[in-house]
mmCIF file of the C-alpha atoms, coordinates in Angstrom:
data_MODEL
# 
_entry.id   MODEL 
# 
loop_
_atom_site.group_PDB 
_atom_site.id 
_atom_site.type_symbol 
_atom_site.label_atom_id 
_atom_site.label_alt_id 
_atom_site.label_comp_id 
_atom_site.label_asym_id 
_atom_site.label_entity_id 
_atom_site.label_seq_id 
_atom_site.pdbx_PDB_ins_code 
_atom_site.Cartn_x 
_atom_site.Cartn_y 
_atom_site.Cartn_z 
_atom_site.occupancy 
_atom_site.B_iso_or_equiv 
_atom_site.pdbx_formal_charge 
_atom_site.auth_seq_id 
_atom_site.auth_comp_id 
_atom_site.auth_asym_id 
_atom_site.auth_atom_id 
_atom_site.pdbx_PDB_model_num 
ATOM 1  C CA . UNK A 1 1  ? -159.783 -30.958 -34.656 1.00 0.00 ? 1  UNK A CA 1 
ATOM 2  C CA . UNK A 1 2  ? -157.222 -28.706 -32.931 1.00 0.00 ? 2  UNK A CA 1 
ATOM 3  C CA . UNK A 1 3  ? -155.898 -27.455 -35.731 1.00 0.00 ? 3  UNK A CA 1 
ATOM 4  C CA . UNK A 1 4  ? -158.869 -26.528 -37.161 1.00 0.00 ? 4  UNK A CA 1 
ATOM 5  C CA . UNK A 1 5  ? -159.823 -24.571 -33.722 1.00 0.00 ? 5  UNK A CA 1 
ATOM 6  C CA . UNK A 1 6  ? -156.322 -23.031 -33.720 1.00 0.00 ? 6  UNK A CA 1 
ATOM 7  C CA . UNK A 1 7  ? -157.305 -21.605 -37.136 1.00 0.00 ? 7  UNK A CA 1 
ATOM 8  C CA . UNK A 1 8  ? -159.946 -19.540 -35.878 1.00 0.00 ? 8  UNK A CA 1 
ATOM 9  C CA . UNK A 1 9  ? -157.790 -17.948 -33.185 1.00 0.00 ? 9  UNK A CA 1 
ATOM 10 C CA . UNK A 1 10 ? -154.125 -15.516 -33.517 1.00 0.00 ? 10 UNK A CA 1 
ATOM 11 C CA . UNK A 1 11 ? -151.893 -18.390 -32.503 1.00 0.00 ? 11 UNK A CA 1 
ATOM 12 C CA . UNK A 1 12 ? -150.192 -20.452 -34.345 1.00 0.00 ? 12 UNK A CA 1 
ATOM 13 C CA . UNK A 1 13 ? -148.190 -23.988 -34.041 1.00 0.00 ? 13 UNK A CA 1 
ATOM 14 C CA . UNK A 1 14 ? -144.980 -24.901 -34.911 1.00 0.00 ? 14 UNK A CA 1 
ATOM 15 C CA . UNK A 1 15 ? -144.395 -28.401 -35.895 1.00 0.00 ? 15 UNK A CA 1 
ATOM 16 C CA . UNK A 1 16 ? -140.604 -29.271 -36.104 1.00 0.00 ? 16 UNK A CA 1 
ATOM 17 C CA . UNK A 1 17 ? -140.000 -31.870 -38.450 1.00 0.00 ? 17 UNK A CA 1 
ATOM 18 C CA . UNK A 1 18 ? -136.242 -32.071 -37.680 1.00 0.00 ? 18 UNK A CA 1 
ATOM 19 C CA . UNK A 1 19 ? -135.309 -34.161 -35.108 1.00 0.00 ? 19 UNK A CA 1 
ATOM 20 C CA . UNK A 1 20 ? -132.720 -31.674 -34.127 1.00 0.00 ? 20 UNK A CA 1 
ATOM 21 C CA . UNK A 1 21 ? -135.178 -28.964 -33.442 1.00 0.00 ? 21 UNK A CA 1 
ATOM 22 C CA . UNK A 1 22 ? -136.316 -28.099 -30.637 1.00 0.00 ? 22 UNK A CA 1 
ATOM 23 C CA . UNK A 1 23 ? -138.841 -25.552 -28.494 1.00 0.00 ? 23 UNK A CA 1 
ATOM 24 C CA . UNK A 1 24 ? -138.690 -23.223 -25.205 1.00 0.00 ? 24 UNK A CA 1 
ATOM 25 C CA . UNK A 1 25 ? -141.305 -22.727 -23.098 1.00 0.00 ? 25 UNK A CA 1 
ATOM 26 C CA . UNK A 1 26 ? -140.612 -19.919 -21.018 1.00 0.00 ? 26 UNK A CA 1 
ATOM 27 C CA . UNK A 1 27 ? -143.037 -18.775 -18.280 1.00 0.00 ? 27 UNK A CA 1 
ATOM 28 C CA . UNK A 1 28 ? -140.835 -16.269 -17.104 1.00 0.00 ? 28 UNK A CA 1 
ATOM 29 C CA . UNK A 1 29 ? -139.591 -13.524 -19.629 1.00 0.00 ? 29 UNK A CA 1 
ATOM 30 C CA . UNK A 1 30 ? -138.002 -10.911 -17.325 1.00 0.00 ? 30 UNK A CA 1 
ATOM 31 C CA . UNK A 1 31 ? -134.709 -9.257  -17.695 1.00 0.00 ? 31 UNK A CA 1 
ATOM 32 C CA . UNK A 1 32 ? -133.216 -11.505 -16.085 1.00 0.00 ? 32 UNK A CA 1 
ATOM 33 C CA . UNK A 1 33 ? -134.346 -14.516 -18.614 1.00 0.00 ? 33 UNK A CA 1 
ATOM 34 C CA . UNK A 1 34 ? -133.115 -12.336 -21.105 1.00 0.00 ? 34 UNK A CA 1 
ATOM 35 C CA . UNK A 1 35 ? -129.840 -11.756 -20.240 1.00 0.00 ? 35 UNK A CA 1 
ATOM 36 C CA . UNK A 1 36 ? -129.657 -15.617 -19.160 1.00 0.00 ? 36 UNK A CA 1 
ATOM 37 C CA . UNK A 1 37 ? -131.084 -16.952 -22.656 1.00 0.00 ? 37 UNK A CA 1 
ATOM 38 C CA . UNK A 1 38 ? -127.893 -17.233 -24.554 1.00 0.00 ? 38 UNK A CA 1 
ATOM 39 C CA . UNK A 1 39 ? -126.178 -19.314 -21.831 1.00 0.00 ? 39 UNK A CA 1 
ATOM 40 C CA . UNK A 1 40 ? -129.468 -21.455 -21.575 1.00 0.00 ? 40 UNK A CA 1 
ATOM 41 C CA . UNK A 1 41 ? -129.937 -22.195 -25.369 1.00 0.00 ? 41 UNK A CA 1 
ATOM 42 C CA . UNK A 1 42 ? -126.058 -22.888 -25.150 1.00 0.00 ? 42 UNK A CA 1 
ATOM 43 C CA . UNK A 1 43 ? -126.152 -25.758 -22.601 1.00 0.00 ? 43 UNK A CA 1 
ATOM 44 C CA . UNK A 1 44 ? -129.548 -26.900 -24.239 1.00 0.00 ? 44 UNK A CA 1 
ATOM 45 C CA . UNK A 1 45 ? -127.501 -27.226 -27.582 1.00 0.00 ? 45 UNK A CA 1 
ATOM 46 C CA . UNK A 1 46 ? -124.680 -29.104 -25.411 1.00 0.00 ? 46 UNK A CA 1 
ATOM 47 C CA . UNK A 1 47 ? -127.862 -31.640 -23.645 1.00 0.00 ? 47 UNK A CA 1 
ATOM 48 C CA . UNK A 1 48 ? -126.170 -30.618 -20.606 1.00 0.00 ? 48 UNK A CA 1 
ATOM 49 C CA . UNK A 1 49 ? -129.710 -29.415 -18.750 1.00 0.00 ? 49 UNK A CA 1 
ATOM 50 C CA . UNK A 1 50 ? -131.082 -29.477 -14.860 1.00 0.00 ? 50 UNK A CA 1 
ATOM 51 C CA . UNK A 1 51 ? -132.040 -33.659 -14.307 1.00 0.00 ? 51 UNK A CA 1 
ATOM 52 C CA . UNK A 1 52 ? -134.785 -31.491 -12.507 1.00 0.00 ? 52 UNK A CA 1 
ATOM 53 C CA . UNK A 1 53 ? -136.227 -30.133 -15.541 1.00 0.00 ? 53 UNK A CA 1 
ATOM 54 C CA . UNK A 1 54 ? -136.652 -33.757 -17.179 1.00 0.00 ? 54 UNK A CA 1 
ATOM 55 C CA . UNK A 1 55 ? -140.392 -33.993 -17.631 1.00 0.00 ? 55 UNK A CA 1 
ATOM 56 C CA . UNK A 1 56 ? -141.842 -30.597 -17.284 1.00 0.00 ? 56 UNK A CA 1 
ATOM 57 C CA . UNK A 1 57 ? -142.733 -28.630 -20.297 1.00 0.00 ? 57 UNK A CA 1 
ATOM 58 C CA . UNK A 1 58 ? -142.285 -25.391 -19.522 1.00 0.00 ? 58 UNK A CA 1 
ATOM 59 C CA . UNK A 1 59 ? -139.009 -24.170 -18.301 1.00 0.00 ? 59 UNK A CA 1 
ATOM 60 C CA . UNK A 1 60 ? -138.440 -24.245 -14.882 1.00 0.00 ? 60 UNK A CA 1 
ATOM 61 C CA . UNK A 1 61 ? -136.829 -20.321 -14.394 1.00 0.00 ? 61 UNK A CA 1 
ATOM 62 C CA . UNK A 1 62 ? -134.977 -21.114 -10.866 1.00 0.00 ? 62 UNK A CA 1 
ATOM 63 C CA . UNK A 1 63 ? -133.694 -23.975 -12.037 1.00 0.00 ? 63 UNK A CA 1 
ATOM 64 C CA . UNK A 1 64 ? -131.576 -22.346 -15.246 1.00 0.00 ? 64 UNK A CA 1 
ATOM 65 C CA . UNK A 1 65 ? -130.597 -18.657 -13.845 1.00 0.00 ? 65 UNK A CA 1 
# 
């Protein structure tokens, strides 16, 4: 049912069928998330992440830069 509504709209979904993958979720996309992003997608790579984040689905910007 969602997938079909998605269909009818301009997003899309990504469905990650390796269990390696993984997704950001980014409210905040200033400069200064820029600049931060390599250091964040490092330390995600590395599981090494805020034990504040744990739980919340988007990314929590204070918490990372």
């Amino acid at each position: 049912m969602v997938s079909k509504k998605l269909e009818e709209t301009s997003y899309f979904r990504g469905t990650l069928m390796n269990p390696k993958a993984w997704t950001l979720h980014p409210i905040d996309r200033s400069p200064a998330f820029i600049k931060a992003l390599p250091k964040i997608i490092e330390k995600i790579e590395a599981g090494d992440y805020p034990s504040q984040q744990a739980g919340y689905y988007d990314l929590i910007s204070n918490l990372w830069f």
